[in-house]
N, CA, C and O atoms as a DFTB+ gen file, in Angstrom:
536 C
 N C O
     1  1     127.929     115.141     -29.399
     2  2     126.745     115.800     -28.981
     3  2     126.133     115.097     -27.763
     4  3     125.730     115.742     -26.795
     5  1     126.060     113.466     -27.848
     6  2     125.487     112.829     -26.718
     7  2     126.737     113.077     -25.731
     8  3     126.429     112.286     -24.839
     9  1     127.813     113.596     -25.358
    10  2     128.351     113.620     -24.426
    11  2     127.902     115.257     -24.134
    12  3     127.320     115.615     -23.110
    13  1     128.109     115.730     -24.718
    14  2     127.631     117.522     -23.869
    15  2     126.515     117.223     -23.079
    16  3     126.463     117.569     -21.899
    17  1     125.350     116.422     -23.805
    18  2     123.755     116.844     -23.130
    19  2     124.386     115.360     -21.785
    20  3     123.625     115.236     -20.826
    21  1     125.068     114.837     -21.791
    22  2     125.787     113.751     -20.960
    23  2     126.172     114.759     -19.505
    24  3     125.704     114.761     -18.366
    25  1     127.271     115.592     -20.195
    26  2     127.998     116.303     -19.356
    27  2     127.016     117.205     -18.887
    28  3     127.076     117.205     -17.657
    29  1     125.920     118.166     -19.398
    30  2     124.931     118.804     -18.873
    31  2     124.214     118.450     -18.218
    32  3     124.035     119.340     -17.387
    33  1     123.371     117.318     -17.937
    34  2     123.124     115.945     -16.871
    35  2     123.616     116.332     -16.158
    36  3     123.040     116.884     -15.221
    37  1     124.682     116.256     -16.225
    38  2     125.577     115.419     -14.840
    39  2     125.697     116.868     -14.062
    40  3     125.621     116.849     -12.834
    41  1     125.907     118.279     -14.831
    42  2     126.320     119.021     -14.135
    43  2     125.040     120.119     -13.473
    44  3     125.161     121.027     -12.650
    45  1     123.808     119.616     -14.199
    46  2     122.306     119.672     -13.282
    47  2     122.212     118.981     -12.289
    48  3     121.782     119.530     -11.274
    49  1     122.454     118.038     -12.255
    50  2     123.107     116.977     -10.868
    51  2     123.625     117.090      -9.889
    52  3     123.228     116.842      -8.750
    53  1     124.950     117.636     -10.403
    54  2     125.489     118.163      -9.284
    55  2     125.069     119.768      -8.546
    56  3     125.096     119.832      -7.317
    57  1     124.773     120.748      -9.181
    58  2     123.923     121.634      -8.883
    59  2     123.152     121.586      -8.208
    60  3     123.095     122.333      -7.231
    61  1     122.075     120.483      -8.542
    62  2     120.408     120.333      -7.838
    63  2     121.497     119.470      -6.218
    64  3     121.181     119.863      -5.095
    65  1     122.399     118.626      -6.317
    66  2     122.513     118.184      -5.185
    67  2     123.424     118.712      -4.351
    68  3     123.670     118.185      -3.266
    69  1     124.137     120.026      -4.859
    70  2     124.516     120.840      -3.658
    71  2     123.774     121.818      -3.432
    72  3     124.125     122.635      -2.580
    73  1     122.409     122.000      -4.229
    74  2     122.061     122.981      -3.428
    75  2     120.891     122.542      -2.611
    76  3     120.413     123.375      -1.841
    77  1     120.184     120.941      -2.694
    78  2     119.892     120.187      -1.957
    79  2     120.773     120.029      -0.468
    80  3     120.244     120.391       0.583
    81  1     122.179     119.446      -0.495
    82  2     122.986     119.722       0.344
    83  2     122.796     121.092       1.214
    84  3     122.266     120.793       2.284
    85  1     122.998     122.205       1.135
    86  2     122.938     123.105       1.380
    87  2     121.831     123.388       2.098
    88  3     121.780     123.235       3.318
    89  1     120.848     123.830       1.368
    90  2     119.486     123.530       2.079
    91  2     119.421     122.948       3.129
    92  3     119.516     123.559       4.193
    93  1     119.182     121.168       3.037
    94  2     119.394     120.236       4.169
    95  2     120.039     121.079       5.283
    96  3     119.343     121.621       6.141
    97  1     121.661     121.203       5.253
    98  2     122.381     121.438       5.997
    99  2     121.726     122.756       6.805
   100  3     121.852     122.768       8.030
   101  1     121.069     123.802       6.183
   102  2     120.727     125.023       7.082
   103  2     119.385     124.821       7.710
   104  3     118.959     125.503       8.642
   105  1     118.642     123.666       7.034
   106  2     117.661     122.829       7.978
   107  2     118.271     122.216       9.254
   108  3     118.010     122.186      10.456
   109  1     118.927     121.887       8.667
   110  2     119.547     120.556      10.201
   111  2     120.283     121.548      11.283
   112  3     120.241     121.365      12.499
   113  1     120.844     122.436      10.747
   114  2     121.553     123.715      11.686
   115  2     120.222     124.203      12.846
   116  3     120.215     124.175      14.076
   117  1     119.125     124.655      11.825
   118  2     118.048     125.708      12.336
   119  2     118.130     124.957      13.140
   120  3     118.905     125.184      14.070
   121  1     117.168     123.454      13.099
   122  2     116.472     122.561      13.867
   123  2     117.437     122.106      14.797
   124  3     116.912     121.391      15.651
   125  1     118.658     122.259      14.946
   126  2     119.435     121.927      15.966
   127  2     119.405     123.340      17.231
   128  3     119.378     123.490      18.452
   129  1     119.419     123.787      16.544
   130  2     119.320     125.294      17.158
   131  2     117.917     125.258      18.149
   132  3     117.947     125.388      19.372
   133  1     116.861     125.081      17.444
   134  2     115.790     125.614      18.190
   135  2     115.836     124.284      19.239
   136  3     115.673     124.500      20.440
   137  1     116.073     122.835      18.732
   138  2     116.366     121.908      19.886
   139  2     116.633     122.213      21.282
   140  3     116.002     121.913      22.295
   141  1     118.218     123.193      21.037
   142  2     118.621     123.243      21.960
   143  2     118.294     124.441      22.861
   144  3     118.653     124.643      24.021
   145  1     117.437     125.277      21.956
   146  2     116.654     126.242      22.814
   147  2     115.378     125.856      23.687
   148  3     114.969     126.607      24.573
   149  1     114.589     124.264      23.287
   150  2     113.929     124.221      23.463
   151  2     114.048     123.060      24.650
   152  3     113.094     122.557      25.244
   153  1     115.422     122.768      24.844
   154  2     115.619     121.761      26.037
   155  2     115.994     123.228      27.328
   156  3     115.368     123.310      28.384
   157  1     116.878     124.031      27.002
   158  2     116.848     125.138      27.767
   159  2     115.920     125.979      28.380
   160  3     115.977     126.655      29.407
   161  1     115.022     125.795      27.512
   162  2     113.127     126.343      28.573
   163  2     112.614     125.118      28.737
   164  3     111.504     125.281      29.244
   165  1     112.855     123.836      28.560
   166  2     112.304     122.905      29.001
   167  2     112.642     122.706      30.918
   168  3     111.901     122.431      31.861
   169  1     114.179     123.022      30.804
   170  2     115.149     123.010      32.339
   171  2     114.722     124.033      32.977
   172  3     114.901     124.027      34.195
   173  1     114.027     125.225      32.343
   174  2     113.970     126.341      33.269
   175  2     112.304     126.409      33.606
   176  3     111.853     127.347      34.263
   177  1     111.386     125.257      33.057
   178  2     110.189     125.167      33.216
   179  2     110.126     123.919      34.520
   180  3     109.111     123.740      35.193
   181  1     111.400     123.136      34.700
   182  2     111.246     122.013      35.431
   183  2     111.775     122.904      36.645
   184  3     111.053     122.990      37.638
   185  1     112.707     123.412      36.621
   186  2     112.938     124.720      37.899
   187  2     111.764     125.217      38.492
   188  3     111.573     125.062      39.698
   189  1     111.084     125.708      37.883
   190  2     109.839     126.524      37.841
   191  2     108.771     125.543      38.401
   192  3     108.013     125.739      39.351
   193  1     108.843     124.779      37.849
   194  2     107.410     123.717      38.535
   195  2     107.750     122.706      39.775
   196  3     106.968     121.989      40.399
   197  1     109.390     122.899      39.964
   198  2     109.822     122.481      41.179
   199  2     109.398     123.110      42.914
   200  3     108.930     122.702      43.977
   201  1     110.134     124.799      42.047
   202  2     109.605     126.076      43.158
   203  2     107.999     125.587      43.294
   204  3     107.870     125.019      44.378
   205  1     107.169     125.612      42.802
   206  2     105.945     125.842      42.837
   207  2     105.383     124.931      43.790
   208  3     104.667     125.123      44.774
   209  1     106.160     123.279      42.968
   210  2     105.864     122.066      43.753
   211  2     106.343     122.094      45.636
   212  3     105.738     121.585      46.580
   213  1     107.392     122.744      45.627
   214  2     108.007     123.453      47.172
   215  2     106.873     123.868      47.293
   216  3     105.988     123.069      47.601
   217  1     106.518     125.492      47.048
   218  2     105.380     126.444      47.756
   219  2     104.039     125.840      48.138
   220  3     103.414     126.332      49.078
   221  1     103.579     124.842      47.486
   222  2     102.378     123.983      47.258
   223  2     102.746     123.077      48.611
   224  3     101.858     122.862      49.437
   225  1     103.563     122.762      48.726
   226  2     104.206     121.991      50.010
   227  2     103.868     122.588      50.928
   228  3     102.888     122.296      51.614
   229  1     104.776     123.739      51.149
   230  2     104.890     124.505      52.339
   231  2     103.618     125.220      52.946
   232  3     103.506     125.541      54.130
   233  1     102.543     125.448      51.815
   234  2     101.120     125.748      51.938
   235  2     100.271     124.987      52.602
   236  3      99.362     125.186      53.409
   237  1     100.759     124.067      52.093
   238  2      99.687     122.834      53.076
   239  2     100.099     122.650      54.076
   240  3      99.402     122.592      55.089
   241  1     101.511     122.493      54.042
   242  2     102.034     122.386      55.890
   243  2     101.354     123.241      56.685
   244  3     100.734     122.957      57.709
   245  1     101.556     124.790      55.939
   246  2     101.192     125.386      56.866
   247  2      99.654     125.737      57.218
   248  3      99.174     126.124      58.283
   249  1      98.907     125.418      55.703
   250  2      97.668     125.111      56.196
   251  2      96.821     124.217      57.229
   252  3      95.897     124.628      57.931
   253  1      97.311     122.955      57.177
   254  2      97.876     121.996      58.589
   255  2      97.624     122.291      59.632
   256  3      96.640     121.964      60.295
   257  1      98.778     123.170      59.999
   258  2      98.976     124.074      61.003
   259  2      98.312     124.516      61.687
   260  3      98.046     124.230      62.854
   261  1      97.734     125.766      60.611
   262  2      96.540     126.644      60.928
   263  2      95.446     125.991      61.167
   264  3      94.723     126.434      62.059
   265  1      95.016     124.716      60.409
   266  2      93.854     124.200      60.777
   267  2      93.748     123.608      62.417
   268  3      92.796     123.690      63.193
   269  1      94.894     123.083      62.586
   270  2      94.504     122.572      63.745
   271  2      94.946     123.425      65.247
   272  3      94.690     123.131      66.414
   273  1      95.595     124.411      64.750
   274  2      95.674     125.623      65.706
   275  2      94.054     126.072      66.284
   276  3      93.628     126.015      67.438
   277  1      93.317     126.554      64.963
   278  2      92.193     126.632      65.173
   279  2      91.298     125.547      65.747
   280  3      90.526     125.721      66.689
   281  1      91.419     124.784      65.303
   282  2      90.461     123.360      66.128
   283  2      90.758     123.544      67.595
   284  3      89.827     123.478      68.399
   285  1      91.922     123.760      67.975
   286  2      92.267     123.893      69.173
   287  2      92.006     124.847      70.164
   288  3      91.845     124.825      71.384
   289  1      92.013     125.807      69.159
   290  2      91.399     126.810      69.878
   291  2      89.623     127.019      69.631
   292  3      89.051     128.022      70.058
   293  1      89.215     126.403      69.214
   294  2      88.163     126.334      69.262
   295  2      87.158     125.309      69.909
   296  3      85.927     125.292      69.904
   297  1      88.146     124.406      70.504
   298  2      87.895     123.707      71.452
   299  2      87.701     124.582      72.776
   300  3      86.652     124.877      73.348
   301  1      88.644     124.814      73.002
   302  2      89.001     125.492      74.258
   303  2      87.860     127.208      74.637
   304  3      87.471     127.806      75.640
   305  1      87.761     127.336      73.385
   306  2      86.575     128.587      73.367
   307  2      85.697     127.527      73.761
   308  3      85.249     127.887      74.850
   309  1      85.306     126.631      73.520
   310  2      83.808     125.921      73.906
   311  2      83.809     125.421      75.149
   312  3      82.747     125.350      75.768
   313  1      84.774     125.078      75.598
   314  2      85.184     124.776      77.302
   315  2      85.219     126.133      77.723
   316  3      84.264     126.056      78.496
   317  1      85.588     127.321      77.810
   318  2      85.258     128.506      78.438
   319  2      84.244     129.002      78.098
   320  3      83.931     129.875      78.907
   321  1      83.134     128.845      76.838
   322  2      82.085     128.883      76.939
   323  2      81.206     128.465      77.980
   324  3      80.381     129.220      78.496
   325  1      81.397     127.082      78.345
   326  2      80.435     126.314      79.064
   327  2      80.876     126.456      80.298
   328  3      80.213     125.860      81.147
   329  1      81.743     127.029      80.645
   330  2      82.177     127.397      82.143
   331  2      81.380     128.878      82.494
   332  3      80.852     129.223      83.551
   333  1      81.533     129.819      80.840
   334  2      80.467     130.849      81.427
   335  2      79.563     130.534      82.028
   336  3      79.198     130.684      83.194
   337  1      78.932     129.755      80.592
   338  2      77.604     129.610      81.363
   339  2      77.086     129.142      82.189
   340  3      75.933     129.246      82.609
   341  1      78.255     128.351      82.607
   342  2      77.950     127.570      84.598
   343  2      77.952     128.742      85.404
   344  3      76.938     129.090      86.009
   345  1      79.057     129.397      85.457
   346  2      79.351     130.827      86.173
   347  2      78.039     131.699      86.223
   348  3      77.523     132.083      87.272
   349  1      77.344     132.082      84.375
   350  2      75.749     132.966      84.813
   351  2      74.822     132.342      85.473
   352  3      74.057     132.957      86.216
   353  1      74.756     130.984      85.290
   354  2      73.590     129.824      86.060
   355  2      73.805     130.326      87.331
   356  3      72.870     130.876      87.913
   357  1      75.001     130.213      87.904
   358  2      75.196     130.453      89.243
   359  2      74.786     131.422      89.602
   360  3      73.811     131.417      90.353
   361  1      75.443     132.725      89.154
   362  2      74.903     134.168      89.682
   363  2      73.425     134.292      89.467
   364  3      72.856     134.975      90.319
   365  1      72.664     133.779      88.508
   366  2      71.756     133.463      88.476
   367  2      70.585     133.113      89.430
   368  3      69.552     133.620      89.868
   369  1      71.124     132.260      89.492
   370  2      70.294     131.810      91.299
   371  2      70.268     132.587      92.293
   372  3      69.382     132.795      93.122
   373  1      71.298     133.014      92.169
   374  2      71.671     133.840      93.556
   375  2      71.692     135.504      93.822
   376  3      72.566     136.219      93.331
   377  1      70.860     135.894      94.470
   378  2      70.575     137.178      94.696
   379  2      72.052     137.798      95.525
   380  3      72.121     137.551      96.729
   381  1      73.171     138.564      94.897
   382  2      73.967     138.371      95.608
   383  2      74.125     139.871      96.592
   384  3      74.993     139.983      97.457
   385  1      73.143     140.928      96.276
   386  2      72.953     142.028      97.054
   387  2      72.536     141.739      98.732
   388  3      72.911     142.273      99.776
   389  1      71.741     140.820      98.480
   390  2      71.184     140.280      99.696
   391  2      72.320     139.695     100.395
   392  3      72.688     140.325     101.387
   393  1      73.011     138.550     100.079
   394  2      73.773     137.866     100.536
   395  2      75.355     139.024     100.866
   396  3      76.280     138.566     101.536
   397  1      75.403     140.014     100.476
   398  2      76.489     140.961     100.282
   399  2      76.168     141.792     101.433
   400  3      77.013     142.287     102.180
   401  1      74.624     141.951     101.566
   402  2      74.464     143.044     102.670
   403  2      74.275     142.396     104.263
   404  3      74.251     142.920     105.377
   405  1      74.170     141.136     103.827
   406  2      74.115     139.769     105.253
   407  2      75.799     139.533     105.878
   408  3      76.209     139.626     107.035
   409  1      76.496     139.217     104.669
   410  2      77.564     138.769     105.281
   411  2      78.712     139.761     104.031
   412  3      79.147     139.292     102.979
   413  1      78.863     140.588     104.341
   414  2      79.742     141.476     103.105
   415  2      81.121     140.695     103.221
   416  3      81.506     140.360     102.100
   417  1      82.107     140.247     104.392
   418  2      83.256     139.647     103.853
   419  2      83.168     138.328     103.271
   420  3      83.722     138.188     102.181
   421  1      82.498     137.185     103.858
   422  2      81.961     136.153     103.000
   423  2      82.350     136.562     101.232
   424  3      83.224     136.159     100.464
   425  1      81.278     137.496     101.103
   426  2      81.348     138.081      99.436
   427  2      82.951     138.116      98.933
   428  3      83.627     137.415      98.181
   429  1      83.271     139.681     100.007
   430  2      83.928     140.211      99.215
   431  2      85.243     139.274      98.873
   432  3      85.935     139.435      97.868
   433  1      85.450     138.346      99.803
   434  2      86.403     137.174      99.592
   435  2      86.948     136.728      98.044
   436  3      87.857     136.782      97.215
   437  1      85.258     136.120      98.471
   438  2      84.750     135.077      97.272
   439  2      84.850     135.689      95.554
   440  3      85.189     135.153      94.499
   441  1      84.288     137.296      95.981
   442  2      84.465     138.086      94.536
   443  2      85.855     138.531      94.330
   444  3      86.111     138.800      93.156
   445  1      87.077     138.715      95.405
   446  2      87.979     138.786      94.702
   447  2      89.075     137.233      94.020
   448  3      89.800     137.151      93.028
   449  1      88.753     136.314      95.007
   450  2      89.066     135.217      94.243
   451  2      88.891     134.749      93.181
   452  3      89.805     134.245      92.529
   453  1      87.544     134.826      92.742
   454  2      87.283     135.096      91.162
   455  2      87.736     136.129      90.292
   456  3      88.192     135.866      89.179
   457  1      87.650     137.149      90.682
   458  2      88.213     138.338      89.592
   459  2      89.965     138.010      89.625
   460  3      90.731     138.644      88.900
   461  1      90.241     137.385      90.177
   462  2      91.679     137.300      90.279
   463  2      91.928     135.948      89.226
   464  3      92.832     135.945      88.390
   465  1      91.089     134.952      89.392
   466  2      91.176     133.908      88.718
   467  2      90.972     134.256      87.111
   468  3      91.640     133.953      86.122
   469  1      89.570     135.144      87.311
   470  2      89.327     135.818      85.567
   471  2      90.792     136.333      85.393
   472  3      91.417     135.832      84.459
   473  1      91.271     137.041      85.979
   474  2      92.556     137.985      85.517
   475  2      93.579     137.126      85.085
   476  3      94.117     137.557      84.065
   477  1      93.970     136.228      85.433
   478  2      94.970     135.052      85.881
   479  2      94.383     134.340      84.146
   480  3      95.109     134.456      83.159
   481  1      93.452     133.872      84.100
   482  2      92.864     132.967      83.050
   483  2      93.685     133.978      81.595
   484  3      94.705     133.948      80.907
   485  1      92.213     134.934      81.796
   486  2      92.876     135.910      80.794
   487  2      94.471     136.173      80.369
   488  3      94.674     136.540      79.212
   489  1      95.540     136.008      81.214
   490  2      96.514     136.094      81.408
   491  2      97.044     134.933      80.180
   492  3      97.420     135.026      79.012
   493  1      96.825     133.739      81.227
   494  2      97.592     132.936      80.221
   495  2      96.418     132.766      78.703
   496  3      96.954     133.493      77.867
   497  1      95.642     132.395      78.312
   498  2      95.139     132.719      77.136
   499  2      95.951     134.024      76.180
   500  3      96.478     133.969      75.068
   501  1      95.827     134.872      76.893
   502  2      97.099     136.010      76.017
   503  2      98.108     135.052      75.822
   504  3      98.245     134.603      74.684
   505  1      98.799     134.680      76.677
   506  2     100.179     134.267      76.530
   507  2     100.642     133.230      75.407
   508  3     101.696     133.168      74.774
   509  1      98.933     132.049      75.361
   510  2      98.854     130.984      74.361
   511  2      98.743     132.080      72.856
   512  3      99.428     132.044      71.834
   513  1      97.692     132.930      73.205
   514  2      97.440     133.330      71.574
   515  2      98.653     134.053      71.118
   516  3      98.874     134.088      69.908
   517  1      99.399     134.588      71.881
   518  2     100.657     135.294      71.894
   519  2     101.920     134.100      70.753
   520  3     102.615     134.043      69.738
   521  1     101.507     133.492      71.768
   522  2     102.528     131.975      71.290
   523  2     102.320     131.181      69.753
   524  3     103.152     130.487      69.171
   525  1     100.909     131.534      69.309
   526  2     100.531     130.946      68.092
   527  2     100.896     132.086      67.043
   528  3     100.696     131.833      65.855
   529  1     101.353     133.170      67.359
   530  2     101.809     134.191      66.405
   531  2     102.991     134.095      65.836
   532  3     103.350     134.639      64.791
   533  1     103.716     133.260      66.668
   534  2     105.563     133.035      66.619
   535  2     105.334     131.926      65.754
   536  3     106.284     131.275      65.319
């Protein structure tokens, strides 16, 4: 009799520890599984934050860029600013109907040398802002 409830022991035993076994084993499977799913979006998140880390780059370069494109040109607006306003000071002073109806070629000289120079200026300024588009 003490050997049956012996042998019944033993064969609860072995039962409880293969199906312990078992268990375990489709634990250790899952968890291997999702591991390796989870190193695979780990690689495709380091991809991802690479691109980004690029674009973030290339943004600032080109923000850079732009910033000091503009400085530059906004320099240069303030130097043709202050040349206007030398230019209205001038006409300013000067009554130039009078001086036009005294000596008309004197003038008309003088006014096409300037309008030629405005034209000319204007010219290359196109050509710079032209150039900051490329």
């Amino acid at each position: 009799m003490f050997s049956k409830i012996l042998l019944g022991v033993i064969l609860a035993m072995g039962a409880g520890g293969y199906i312990y076994y078992n268990t375990t084993e489709t634990k250790i499977n899952t968890l291997e599984a999702r591991a390796i799913q989870q190193a695979n979006e780990n690689n495709a998140l380091r991809i991802a934050q690479d691109e980004q880390n690029r674009t973030i780059d290339a943004l600032q370069s080109n923000l850079t860029r732009t910033t000091d494109a503009l400085n530059n040109m906004a320099s240069r607006n303030n130097e043709i600013q202050a040349e206007m306003s030398r230019y209205l000071d001038i006409f300013a002073r000067h009554d130039l109907s009078r001086l036009a109806a005294a000596k008309p070629g004197l003038i008309e000289t003088r006014i096409n040398k300037g309008t030629q120079d405005v034209f000319d200026t204007i010219e290359s300024e196109s050509a710079f802002i032209d150039q900051l588009d490329d």
